[in-house]
C-alpha positions in Angstrom: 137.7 119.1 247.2 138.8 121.0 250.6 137.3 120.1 253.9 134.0 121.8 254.3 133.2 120.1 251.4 134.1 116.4 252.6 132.0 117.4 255.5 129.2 118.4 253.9 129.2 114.9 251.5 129.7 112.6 254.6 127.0 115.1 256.6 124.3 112.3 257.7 125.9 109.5 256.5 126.9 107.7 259.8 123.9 105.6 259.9 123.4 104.6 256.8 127.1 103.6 256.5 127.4 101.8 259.6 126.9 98.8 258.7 130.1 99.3 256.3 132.3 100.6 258.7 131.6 97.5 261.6 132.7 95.4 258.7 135.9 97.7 257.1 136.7 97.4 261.0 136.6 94.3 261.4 138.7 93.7 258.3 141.1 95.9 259.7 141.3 94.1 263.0 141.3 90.3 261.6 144.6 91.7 259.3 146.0 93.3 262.2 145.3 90.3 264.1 147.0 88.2 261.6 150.4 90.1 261.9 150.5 90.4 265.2 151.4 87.6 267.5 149.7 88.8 270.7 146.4 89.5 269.4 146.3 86.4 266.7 144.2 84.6 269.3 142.0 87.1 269.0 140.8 86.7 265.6 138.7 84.0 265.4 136.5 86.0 267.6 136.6 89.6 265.4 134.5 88.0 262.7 131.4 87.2 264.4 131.6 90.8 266.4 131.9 92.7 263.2 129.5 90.9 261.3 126.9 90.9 264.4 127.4 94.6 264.9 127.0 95.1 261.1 123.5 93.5 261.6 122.3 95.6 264.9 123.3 98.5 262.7 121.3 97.2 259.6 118.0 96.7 262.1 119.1 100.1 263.3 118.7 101.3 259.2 115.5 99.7 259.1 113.9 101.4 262.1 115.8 104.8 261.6 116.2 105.3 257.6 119.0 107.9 256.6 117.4 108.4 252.8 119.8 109.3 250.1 123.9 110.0 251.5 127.2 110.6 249.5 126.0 113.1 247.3 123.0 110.7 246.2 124.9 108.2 245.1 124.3 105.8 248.2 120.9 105.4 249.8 120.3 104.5 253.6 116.9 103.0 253.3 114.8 100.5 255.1 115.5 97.9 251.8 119.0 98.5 252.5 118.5 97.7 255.8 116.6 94.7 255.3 119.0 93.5 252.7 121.9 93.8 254.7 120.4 91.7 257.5 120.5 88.8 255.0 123.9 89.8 253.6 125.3 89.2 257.2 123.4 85.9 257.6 124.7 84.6 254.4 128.0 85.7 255.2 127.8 84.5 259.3 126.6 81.0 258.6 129.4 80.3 255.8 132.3 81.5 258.4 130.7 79.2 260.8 130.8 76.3 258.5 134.4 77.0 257.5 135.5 76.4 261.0 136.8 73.1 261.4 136.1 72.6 257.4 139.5 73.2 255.8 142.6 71.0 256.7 145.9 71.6 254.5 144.8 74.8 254.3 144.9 76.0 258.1 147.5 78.0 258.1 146.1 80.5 255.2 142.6 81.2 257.6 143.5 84.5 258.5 143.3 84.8 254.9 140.0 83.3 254.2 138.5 85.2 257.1 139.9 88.8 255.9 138.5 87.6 252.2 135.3 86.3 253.6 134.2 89.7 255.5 135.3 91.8 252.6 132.5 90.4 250.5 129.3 91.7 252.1 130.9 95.0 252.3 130.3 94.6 248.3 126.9 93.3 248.7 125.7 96.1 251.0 127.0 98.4 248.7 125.2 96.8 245.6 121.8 96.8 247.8 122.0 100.8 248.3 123.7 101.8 245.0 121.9 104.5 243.8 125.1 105.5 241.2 126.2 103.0 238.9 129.9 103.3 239.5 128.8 103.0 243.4 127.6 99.5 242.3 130.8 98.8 239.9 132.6 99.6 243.4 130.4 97.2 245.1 130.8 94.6 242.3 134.3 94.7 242.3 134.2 94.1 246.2 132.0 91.1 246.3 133.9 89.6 242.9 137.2 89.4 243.6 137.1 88.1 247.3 134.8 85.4 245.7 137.5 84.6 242.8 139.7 83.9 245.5 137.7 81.9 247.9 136.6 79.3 245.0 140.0 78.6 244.4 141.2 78.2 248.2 141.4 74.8 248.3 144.9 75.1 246.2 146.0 71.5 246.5 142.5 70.0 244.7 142.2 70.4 240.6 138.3 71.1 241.0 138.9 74.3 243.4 141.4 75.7 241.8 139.5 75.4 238.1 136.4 76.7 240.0 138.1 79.7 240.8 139.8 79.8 237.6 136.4 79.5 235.9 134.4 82.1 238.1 137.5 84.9 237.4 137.1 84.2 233.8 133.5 84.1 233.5 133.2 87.1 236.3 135.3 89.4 234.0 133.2 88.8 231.4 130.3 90.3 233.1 132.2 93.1 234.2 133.0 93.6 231.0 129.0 93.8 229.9 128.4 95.9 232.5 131.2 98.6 232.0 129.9 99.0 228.2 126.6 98.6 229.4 127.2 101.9 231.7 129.4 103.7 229.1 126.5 103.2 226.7 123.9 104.4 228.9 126.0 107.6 229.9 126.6 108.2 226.4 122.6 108.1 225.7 121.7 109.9 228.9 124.7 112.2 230.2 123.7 110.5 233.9 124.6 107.1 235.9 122.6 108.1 238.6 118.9 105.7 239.1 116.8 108.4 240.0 117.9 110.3 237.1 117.8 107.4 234.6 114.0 106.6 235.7 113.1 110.5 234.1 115.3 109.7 230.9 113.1 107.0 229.4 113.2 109.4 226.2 117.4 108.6 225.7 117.2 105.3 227.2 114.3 104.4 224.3 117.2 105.1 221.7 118.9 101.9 219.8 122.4 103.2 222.1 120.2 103.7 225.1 118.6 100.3 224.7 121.7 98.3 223.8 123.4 100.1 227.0 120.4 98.6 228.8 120.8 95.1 227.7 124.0 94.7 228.6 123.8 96.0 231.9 120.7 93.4 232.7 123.0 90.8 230.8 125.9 91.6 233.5 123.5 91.1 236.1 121.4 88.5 234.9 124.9 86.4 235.0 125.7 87.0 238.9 121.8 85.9 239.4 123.0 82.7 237.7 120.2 82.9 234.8 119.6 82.1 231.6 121.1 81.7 229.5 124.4 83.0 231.4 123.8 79.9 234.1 126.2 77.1 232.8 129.1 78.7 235.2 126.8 78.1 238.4 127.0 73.6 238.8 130.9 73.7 238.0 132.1 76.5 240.4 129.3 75.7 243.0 130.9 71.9 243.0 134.7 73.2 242.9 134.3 75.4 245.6 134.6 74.9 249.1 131.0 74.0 250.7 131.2 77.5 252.8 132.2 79.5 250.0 129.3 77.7 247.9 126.9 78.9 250.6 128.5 82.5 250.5 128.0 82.2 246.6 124.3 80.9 246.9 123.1 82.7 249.3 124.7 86.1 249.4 125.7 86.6 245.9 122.3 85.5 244.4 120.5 88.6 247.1 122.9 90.9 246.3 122.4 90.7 242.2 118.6 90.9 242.9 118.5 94.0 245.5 120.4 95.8 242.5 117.6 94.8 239.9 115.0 95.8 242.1 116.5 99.3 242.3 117.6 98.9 238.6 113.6 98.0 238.0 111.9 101.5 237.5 114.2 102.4 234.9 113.7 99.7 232.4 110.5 100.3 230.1 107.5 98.1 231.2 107.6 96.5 227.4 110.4 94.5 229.2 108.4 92.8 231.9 107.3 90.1 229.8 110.6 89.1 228.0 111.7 89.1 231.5 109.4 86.8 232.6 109.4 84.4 229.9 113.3 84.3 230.5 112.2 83.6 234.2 110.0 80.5 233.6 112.8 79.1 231.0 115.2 79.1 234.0 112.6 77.9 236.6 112.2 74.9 233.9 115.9 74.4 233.1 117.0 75.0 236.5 114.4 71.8 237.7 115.0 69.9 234.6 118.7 70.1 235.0 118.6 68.9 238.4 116.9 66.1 238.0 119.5 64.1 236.7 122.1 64.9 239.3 123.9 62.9 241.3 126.2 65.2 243.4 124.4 66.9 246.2 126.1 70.4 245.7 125.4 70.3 241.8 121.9 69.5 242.7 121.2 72.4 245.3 123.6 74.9 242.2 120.8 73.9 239.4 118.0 74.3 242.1 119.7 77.8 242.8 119.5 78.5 239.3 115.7 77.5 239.3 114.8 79.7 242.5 116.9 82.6 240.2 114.5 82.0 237.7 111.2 82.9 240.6 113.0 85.8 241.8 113.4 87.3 238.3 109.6 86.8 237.8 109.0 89.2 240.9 111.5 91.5 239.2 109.4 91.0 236.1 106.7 92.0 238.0 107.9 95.0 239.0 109.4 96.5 235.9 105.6 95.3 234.3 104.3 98.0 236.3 106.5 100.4 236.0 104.8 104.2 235.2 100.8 102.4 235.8 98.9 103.7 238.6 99.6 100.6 241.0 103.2 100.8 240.3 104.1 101.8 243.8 101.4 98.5 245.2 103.4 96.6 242.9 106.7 97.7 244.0 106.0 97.1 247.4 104.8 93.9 247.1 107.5 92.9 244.6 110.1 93.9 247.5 108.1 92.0 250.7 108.1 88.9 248.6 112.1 89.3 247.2 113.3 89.5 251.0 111.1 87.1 252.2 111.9 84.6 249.5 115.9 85.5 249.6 115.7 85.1 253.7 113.6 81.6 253.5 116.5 80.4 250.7 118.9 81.5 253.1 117.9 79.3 255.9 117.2 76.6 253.5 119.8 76.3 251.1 122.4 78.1 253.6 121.3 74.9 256.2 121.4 72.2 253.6 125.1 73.3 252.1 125.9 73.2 255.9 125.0 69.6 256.1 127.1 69.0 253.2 129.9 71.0 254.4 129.3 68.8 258.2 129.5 65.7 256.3 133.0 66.4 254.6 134.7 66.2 257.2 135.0 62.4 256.9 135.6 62.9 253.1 135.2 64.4 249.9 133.5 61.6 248.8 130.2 62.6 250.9 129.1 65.1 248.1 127.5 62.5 246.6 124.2 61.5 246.4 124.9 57.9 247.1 126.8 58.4 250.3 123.7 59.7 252.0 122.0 56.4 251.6 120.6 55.2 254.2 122.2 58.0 257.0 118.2 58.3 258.6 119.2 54.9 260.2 122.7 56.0 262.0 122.2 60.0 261.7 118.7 60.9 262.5 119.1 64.4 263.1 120.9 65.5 260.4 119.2 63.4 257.9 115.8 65.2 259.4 117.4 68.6 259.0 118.5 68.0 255.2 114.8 66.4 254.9 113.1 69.9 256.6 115.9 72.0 254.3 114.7 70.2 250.5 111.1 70.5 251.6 111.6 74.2 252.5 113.0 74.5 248.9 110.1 72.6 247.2 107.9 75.4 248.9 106.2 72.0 251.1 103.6 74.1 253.9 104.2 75.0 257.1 107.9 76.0 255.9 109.9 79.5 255.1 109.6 78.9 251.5 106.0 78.0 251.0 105.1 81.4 251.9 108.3 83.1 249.8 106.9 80.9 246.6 103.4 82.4 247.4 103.8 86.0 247.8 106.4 85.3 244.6 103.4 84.0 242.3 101.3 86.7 244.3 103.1 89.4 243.1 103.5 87.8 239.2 99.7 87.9 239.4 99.0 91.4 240.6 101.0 92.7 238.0 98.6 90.9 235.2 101.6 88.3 234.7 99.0 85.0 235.4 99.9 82.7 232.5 103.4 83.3 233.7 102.6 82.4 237.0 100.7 79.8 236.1 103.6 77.9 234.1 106.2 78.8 237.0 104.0 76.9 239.6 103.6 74.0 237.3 107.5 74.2 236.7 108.5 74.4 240.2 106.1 71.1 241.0 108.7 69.2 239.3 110.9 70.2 241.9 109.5 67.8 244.2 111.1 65.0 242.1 115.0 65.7 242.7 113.9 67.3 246.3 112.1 63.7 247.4 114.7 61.7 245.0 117.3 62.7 248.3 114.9 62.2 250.7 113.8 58.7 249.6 118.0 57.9 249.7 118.3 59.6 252.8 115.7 57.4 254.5 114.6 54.4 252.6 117.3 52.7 251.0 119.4 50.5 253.0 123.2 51.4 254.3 125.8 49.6 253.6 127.1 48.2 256.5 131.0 48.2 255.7 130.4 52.1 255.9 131.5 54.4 258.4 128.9 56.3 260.8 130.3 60.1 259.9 131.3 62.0 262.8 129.5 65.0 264.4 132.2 66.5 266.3 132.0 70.0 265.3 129.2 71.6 267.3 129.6 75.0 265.6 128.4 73.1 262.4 125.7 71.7 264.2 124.2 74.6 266.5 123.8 76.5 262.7 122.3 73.6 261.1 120.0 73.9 264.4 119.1 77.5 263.8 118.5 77.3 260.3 115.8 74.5 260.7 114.4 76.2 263.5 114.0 79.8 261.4 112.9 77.2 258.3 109.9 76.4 260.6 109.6 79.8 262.4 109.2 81.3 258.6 106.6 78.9 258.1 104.6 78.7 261.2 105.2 82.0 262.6 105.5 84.2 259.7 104.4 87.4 261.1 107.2 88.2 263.6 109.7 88.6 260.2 106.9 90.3 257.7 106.1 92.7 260.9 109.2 94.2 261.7 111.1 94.2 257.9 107.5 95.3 256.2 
């Protein structure tokens, strides 16, 4: 490939790859940084400026879209766009909660941080894949700084067999996906989306379909669905409570911007079995929860419940795929996956911020039973974990009211109602695990030989702050997010 060539692939590209380089520069830098005496005081301030200009470039996208770069292989979209935005949130609130949160392992944060920022360059690339080996790339990006950050904490057993667990798992999934691909290619002669959705003839054939199936199996497994779901309380709990947010947050959006992309070449015969797989994990995911009694493998089976929603909207979409309102349905599919994914990100990303808050006066604080009572000597944050569970019960007047709604909405346009009908009545049962915490937090007496936790990390608290405030923004004030993204 000689210059003129080069040129001509990269011709256009600078604004849909922007967002990529802020962050590849900021990796750069915090390295840099880290070998560099002079400037090492400078680092803890190059994560937030990369990752903040990664987002003015991803509202940039969204404005401005590029439309297919890299040869076709990478598309510069407004989705892209809008993904990213929550990409960066995810990614932004996890290295805020890390400061102040890790202890024997201080001397290694240059590390973390360089590991941290790498991941959402993964993400953004899974969100605009329109080449399946652009989205192995981006796989392989997010994964392995992940595989590393669950097992950071190296001097406690659980982090170190989280990690363990996620690498072993993880490769697993790679592994679906790679036959998956080879399979496809093999049927087709093409990775490329756009190309696949005009090859339904080879995809319909048994090597086609298998290929198929274990590419939705790879990807059904980062989601953290059934039945590939049992990975998601264990490495959830192992992990440290900012990489848990990363992993909840950011990992579970990028898997689903892939499958929305992924949607319009599956056959719409697979919208139901996709859907019936959804409302078995809605129920497990609830069900499972219920009998928790460790905060963070609560919040991992209600993650694995609020997987099981978004995979109806994706069921949704693939329904209508090749009818006459399939471009309605898309649409509306893609409005209520980024508004659902940016409510759970406030939510869940606040109330693993708590949790994360609350470890600095021990591990022990993960437990249910240590919040009992905490409404009488911590109002404030026992009112923000209160406003974060009843944003993920979908309670009015919060973020994820409206994401459940436009969720079941777009179940029902696709003529998916008994569906929706069973996922509402699966996700009421949320309300029992959500109000189970709330009832500790608030009516049940504290022990008075325990210690009032501290609160002296204000980073923690001004994003605890920000998320309930967008919690009730997305609530009350809906319009100024579905204006702008949609």
């Amino acid at each position: 490939m000689n210059f003129e060539s080069l040129q001509d692939l990269y011709s256009g590209a600078s604004g849909a790859l922007a967002p990529l380089l802020w962050l590849t520069g900021g990796l750069l830098a915090v390295l840099i940084c880290e070998i560099t005496p002079v400037l090492i005081k400078l680092r803890p301030a190059v994560v937030p400026a990369a990752l903040l200009g990664a987002a003015w470039s991803a509202a940039q996208l969204i404005a401005n879209p590029s439309g297919p770069v890299l040869g076709g292989t990478f598309i510069g979209d407004s989705q892209t766009g809008a993904f990213t935005l929550i990409f960066v949130l995810a990614t932004l609130l996890a290295w805020g909660q890390a400061r102040r949160y890790y202890d024997q392992e201080k001397s290694f944060i240059g590390e973390h941080d360089a590991l941290l920022i790498t991941a959402p360059i993964g993400m953004i690339l899974m969100a605009g894949a329109q080449d399946m080996i652009v989205f192995f790339i981006g796989l392989e990006l997010l994964s392995i700084p992940l595989y590393c950050l669950a097992a950071f904490r190296r001097t406690r057993d659980e982090s170190v067999e989280a990690g363990l667990r996620y690498f072993i798992l993880g490769a697993f999934g790679v592994a679906l996906f790679l036959m998956g691909a080879g399979l496809v290619y093999t049927a087709s002669g093409t990775l490329n989306i756009e190309s696949l959705t005009h090859a339904r003839a080879a995809l319909g054939t048994p090597l086609g379909g298998m290929g198929l199936a274990l590419i939705m199996g790879s990807l059904l497994f980062k989601a953290g669905v059934v039945p590939f779901h049992l990975w998601v309380p264990d490495v959830y709990q192992g992990s440290p409570t900012p990489v848990t947010t990363l992993m909840a947050t950011g990992t579970k959006a990028a898997a689903f911007a892939f499958l929305l992309r992924f949607a319009p070449v599956l056959p719409p015969e697979a919208g139901y079995p996709l859907g019936i797989i959804a409302v078995v994990t809605l129920a497990m995911g609830n069900l499972g929860a219920l009998v928790q009694k460790d905060l963070k493998r609560l919040l991992a089976w209600s993650g694995i419940a609020h997987a099981g929603l978004l995979l109806l909207v994706i069921a949704a979409a693939v329904t209508a795929t090749g009818t006459g309102e399939q471009a309605q349905i898309l649409n509306a599919a893609t409005s209520a996956l980024l508004f659902y994914l940016l409510a759970y990100a406030f939510a869940a990303g606040g109330a693993l911020g708590l949790v994360a808050w609350m470890e600095a006066d021990g591990e022990d604080h993960t437990s249910l039973s240590r919040w009992q009572g905490l409404g009488s000597v911590r109002p404030g944050i026992a009112a923000g974990m209160t406003l974060f569970l009843l944003s993920l019960g979908g309670i009015p007047a919060t973020g994820g009211f409206l994401g459940k709604w436009l969720a079941f909405s777009a179940a029902v346009r696709a003529d998916m109602l008994p569906l929706a009908v069973l996922g509402a009545l699966t996700s009421v049962v949320a309300m029992g695990y959500y109000l189970r915490v709330v009832i500790t937090i608030w009516m049940k007496p504290r022990p008075e030989a325990w210690a009032t936790p501290r609160i002296d990390r204000p980073l923690a608290a001004f994003l605890a702050g920000f998320c309930a405030a967008m919690v009730l923004a997305l609530g009350l004030l809906p319009g100024f997010v579905l204006g702008p993204l949609f």
